[in-house]
Backbone as CSV, one residue per row, in Angstrom:
resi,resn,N_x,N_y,N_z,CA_x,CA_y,CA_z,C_x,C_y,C_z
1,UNK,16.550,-10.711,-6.145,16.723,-12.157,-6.141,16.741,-12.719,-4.725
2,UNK,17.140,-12.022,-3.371,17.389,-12.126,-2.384,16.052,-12.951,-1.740
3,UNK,14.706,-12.191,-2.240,13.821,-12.302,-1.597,12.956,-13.528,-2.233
4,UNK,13.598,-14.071,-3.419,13.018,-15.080,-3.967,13.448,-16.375,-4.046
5,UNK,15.022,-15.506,-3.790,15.523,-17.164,-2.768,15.634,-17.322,-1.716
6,UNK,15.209,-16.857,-0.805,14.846,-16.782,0.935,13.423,-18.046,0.556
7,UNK,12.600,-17.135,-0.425,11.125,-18.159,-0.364,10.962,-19.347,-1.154
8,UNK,12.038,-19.437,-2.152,11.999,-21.094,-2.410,13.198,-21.645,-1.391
9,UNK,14.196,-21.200,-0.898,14.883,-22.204,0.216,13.685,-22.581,1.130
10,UNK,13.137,-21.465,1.586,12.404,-21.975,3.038,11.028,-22.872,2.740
11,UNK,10.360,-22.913,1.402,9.504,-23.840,1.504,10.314,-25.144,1.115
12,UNK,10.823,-25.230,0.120,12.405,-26.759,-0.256,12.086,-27.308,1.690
13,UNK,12.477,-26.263,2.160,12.945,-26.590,3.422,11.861,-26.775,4.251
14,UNK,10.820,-25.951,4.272,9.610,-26.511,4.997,9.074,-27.914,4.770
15,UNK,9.055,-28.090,3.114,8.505,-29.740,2.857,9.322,-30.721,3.034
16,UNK,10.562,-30.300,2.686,12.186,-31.418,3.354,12.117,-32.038,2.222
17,UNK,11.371,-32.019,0.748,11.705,-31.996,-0.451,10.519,-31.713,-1.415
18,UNK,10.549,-30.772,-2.594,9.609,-30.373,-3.212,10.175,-29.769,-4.540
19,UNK,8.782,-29.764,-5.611,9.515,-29.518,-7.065,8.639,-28.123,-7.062
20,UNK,8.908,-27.990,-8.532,9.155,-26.355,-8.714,7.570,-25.638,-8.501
21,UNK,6.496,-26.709,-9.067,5.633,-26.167,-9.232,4.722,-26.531,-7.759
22,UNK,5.201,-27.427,-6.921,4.616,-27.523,-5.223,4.776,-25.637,-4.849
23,UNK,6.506,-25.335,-4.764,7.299,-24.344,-4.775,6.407,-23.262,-4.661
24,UNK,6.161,-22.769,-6.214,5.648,-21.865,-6.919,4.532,-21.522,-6.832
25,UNK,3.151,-22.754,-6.430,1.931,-22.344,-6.010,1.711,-22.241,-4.772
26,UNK,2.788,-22.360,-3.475,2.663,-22.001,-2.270,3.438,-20.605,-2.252
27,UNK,4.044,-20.289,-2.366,4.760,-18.754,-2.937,3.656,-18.066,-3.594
28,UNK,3.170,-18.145,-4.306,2.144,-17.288,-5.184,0.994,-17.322,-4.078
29,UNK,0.253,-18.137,-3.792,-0.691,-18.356,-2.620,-0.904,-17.788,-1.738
30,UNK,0.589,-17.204,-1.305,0.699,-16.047,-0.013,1.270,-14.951,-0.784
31,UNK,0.596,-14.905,-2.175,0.994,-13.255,-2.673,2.325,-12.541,-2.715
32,UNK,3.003,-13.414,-2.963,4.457,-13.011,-2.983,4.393,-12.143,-4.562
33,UNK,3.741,-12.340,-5.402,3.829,-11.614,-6.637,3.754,-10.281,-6.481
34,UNK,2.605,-10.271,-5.363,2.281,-8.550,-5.356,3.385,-7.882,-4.195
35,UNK,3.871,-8.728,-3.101,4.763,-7.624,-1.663,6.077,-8.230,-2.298
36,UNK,6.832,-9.286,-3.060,8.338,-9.414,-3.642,8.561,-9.450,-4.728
37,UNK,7.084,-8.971,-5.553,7.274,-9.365,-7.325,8.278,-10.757,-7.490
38,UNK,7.336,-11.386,-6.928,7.991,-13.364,-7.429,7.290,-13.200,-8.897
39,UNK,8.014,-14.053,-9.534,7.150,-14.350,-11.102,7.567,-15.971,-11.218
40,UNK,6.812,-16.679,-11.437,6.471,-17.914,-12.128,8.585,-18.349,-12.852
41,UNK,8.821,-17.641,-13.400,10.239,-17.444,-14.292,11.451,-17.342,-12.958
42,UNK,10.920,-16.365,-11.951,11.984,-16.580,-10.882,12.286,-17.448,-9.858
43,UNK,10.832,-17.957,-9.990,11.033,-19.405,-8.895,11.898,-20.460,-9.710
44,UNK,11.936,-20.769,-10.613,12.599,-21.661,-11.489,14.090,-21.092,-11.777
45,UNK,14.202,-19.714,-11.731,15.434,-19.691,-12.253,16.360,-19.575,-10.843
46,UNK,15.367,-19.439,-9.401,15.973,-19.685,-8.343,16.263,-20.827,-8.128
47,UNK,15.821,-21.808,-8.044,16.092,-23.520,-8.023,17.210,-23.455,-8.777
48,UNK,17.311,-23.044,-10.334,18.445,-23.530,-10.933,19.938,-22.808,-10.196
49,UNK,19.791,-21.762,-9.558,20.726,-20.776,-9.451,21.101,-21.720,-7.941
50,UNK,19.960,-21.776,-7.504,20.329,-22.382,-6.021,21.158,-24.035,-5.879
51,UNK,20.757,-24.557,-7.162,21.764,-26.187,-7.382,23.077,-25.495,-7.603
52,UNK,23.300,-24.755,-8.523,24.175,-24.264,-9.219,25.297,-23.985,-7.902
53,UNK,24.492,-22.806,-6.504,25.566,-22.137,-5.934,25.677,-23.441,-4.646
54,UNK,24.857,-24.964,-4.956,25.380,-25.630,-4.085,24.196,-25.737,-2.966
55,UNK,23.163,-24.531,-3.048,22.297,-25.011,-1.595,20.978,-25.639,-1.818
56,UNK,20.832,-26.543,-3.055,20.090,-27.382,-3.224,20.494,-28.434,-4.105
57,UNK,19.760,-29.631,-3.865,20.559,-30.683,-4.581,18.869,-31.448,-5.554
58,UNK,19.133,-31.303,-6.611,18.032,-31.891,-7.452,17.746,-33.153,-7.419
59,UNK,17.009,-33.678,-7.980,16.766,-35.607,-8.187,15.389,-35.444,-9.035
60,UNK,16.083,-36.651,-9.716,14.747,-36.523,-10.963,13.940,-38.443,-10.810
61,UNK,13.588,-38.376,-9.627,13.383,-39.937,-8.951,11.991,-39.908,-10.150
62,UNK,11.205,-39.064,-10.330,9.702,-39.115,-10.367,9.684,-38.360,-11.882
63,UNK,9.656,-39.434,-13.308,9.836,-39.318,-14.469,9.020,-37.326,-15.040
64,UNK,9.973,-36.614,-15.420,8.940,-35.676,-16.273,9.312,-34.428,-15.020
65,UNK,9.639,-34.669,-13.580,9.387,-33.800,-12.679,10.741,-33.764,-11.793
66,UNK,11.709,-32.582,-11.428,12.681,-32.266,-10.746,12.494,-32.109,-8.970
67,UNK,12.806,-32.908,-8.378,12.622,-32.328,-6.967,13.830,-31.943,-6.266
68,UNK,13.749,-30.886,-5.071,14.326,-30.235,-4.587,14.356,-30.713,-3.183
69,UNK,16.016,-30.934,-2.620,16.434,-30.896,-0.964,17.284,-29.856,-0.677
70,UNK,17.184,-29.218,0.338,18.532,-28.353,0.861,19.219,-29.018,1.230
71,UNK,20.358,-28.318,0.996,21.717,-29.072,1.274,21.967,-28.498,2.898
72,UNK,23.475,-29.001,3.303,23.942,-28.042,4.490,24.101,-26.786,4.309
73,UNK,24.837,-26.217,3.043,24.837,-25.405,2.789,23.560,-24.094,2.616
74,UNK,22.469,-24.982,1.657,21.742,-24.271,1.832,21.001,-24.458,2.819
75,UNK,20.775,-24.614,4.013,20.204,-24.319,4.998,21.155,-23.098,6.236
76,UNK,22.292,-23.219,5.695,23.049,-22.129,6.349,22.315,-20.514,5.453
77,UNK,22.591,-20.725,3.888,21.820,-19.560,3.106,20.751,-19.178,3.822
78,UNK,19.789,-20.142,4.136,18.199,-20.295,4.419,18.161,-19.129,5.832
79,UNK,19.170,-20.029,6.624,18.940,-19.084,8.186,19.473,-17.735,7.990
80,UNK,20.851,-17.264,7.083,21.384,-16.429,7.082,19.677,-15.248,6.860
81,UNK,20.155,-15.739,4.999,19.108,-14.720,4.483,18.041,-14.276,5.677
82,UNK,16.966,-15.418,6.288,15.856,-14.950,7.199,16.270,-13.867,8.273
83,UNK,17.621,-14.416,8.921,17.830,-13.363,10.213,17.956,-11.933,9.249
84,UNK,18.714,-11.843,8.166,19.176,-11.020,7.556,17.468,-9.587,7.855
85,UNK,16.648,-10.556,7.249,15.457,-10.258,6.443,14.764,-9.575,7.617
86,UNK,14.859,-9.912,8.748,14.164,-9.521,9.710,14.969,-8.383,10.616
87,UNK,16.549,-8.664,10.786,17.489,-7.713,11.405,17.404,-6.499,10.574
88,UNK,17.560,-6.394,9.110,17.936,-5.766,8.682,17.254,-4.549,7.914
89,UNK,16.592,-3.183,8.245,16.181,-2.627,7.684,16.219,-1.960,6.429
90,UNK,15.271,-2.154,5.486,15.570,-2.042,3.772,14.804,-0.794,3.483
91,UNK,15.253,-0.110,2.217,13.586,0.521,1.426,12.741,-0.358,1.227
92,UNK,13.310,-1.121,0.509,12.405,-1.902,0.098,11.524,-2.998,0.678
93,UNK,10.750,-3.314,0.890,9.509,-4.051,2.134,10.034,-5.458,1.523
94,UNK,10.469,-6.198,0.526,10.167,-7.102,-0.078,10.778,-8.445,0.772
95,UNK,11.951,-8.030,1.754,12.760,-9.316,2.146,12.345,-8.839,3.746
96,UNK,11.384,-8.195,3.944,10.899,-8.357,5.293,9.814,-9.434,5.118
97,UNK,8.809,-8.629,4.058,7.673,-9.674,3.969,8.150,-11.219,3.942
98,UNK,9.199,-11.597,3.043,9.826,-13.045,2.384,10.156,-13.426,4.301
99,UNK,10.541,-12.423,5.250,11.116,-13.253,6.118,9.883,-13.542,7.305
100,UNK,9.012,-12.722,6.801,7.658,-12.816,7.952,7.354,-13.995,7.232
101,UNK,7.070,-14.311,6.178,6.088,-15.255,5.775,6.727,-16.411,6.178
102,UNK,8.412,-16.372,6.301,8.630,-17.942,6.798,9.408,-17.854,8.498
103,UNK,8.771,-16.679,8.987,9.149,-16.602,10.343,8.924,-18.113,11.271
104,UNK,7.786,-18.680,11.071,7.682,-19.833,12.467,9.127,-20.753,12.010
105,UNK,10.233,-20.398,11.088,11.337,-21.239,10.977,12.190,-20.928,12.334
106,UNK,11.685,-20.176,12.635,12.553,-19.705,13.798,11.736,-20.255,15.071
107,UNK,12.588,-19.913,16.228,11.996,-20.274,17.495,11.791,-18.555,18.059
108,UNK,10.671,-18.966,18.927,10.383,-17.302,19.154,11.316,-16.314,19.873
109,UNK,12.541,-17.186,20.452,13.211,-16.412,21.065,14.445,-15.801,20.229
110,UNK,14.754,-16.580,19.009,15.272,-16.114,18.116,14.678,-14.927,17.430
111,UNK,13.669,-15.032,16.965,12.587,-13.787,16.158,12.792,-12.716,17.122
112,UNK,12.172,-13.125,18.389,12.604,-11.979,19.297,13.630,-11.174,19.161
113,UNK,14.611,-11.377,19.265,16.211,-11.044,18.925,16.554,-10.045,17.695
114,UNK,16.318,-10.891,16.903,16.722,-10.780,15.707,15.998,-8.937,15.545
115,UNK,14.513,-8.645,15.473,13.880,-8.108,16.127,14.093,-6.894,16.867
116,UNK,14.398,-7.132,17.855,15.213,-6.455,18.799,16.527,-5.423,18.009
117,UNK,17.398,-6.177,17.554,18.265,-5.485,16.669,18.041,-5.046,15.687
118,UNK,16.550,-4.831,14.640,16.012,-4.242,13.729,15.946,-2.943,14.833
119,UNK,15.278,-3.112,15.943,14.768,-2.125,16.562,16.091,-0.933,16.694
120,UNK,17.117,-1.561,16.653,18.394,-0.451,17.616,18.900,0.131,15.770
121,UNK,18.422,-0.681,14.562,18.921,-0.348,13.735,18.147,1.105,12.811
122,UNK,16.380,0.524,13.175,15.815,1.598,12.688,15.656,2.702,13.545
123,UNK,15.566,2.822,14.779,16.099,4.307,15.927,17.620,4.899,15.107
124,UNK,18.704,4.320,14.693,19.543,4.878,14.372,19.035,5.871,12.965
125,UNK,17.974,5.318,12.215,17.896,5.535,10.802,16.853,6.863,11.294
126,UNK,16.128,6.979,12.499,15.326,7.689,12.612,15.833,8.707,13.142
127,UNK,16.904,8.456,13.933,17.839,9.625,14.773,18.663,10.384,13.285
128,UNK,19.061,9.742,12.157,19.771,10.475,11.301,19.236,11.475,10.586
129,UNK,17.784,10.680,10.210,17.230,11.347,9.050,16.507,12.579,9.877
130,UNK,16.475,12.442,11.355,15.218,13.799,12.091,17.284,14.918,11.916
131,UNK,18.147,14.522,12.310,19.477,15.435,12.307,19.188,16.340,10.866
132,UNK,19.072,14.931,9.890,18.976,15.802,8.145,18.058,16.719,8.728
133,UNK,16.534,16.104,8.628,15.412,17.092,8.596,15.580,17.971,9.255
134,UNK,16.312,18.682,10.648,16.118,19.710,10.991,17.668,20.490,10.586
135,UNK,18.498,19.416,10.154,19.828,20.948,9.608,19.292,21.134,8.338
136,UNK,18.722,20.519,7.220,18.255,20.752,6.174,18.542,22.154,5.453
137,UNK,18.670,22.652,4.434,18.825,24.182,3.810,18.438,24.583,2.804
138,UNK,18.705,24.070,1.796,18.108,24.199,0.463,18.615,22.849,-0.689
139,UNK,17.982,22.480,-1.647,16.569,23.016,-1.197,15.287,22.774,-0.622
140,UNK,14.429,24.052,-0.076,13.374,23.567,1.399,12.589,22.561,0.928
141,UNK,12.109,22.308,-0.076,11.399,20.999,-0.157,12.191,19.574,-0.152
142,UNK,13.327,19.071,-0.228,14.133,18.387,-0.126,13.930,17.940,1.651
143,UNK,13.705,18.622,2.406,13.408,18.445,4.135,12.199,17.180,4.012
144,UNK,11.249,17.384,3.167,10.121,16.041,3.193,10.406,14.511,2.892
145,UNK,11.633,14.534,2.032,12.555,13.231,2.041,12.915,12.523,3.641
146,UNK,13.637,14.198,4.661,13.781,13.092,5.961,12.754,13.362,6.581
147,UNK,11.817,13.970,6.446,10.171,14.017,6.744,9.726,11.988,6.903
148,UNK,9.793,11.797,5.682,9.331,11.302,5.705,10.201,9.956,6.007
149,UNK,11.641,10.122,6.113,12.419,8.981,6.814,12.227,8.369,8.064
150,UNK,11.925,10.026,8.650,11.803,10.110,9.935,9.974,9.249,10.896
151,UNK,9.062,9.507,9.638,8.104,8.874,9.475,8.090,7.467,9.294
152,UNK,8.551,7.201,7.865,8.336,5.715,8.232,9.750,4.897,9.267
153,UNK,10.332,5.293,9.863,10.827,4.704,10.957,10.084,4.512,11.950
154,UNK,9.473,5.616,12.236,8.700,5.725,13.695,7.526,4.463,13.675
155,UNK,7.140,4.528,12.290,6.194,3.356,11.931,6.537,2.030,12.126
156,UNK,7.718,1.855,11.743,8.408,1.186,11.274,8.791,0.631,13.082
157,UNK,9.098,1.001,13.947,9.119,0.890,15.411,8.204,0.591,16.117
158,UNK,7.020,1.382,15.783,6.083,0.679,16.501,5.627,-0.711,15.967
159,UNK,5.479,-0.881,14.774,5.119,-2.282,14.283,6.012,-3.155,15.138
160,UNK,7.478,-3.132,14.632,8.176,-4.272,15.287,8.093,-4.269,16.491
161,UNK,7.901,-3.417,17.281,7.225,-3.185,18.838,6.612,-3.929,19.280
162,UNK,4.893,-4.125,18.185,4.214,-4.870,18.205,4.306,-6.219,17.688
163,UNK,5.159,-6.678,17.151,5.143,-8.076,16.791,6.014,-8.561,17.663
164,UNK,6.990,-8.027,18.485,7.811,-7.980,19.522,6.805,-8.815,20.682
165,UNK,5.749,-7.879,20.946,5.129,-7.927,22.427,3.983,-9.387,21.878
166,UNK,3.598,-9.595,20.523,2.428,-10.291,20.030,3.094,-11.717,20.120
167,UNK,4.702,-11.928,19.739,5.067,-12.755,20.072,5.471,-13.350,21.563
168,UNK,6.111,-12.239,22.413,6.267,-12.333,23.453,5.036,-13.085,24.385
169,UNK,3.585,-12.926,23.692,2.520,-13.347,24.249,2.579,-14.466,23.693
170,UNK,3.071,-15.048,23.119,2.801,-16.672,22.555,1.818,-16.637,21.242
171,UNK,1.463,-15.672,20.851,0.620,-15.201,19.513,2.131,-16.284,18.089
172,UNK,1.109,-16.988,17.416,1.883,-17.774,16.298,3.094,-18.880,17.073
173,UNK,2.375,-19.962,16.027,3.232,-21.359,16.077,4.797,-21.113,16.068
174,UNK,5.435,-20.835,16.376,7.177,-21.107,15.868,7.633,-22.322,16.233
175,UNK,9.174,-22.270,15.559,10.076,-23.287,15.864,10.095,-23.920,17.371
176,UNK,10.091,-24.954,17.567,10.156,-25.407,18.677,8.828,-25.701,19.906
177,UNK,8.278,-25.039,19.303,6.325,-24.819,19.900,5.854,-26.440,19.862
178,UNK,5.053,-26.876,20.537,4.995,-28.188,20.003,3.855,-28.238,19.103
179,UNK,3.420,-29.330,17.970,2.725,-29.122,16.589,2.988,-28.103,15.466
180,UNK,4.484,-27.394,16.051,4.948,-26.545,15.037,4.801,-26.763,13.590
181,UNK,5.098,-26.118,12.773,5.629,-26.604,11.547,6.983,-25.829,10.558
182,UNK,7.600,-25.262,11.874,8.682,-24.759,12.001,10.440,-25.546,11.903
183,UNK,9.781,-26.517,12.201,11.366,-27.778,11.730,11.082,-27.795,10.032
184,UNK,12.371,-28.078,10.010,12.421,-28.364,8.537,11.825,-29.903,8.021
185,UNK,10.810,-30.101,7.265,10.433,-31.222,6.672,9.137,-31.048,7.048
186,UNK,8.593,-30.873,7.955,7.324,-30.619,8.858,6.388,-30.055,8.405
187,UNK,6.066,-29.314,6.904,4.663,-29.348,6.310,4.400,-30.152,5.628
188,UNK,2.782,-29.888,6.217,1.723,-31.014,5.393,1.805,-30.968,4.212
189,UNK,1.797,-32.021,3.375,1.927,-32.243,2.070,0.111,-31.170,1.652
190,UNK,0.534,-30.770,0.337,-0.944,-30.216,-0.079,-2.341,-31.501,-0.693
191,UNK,-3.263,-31.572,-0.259,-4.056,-32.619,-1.034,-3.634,-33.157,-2.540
């Protein structure tokens, strides 16, 4: 659910107000079905969950159709979840992707950061699992588990390495850039 309400807060929040189905076909658009398994059913039952816990506030101005603002609250959710998404190394890929896709919310020196401390978090995960892999004992095939911990960390390092240095070059619009579309309210409406 984490990763599906990271991506309807942050578009709510990219358009500075939007209904379910604006929502839902910009989420689907960037393939969130296939890297966070979004479904059509969870964008909606995120909106409702998200009035519910307070970080969106509904209005039914426009007969037949619900629109969506973040609240204060949920824009505190909004930033949490993203730093979360990007600091925090998962199995699962799903709330990295949710936080790349709405990275320009940030300013680059934030991403940087944030970033940065993925980096000191997955060296730790890579330093543990190479300790497993080489005290390892039985049984011997059980060693390819931190085989392969030890693997996708290293991967997992150089990427953020590289989005590290890609940003550092001024590579992608972020927060604060000028013509951003990194403030909240600041995308173009769709035709």
């Amino acid at each position: 659910m984490s990763a599906t309400r990271l991506l309807v807060l942050g578009v709510v929040r990219g358009y500075g107000r939007a209904h379910g189905y604006l929502i839902g076909n910009d989420v689907m658009s960037w393939g969130a079905e296939i890297w966070a398994n979004v479904k059509w059913g969870s964008i909606y039952h995120a909106l409702k969950q998200g009035v519910k816990a307070g970080f969106l506030h509904e209005d039914w101005a426009v007969p037949g159709r619900t629109d969506y603002e973040l609240t204060e609250k949920g824009e505190f959710e909004f930033k949490r979840l993203l730093a979360d998404a990007l600091r925090k190394p998962e199995p699962r890929p799903d709330m990295l992707a949710a936080g790349l896709a709405l990275l320009p919310a940030l300013t680059r020196a934030e991403a940087i950061a944030l970033l940065r401390v993925r980096m000191e978090a997955v060296e730790a995960i890579r330093a543990e699992a190479g300790e497993q892999y080489t005290s390892w004992q039985e049984p011997p095939h059980v060693r390819e588990l931190y085989r392969l911990r030890v693997t996708d960390a290293a991967d997992d390092l150089a990427w953020t390495s590289g989005l590290i240095e890609r940003l550092e070059r001024g590579m992608y619009a972020m927060a604060g850039d000028p013509g951003t579309v990194g403030k909240a309210g600041s995308w173009p409406r769709p035709a």
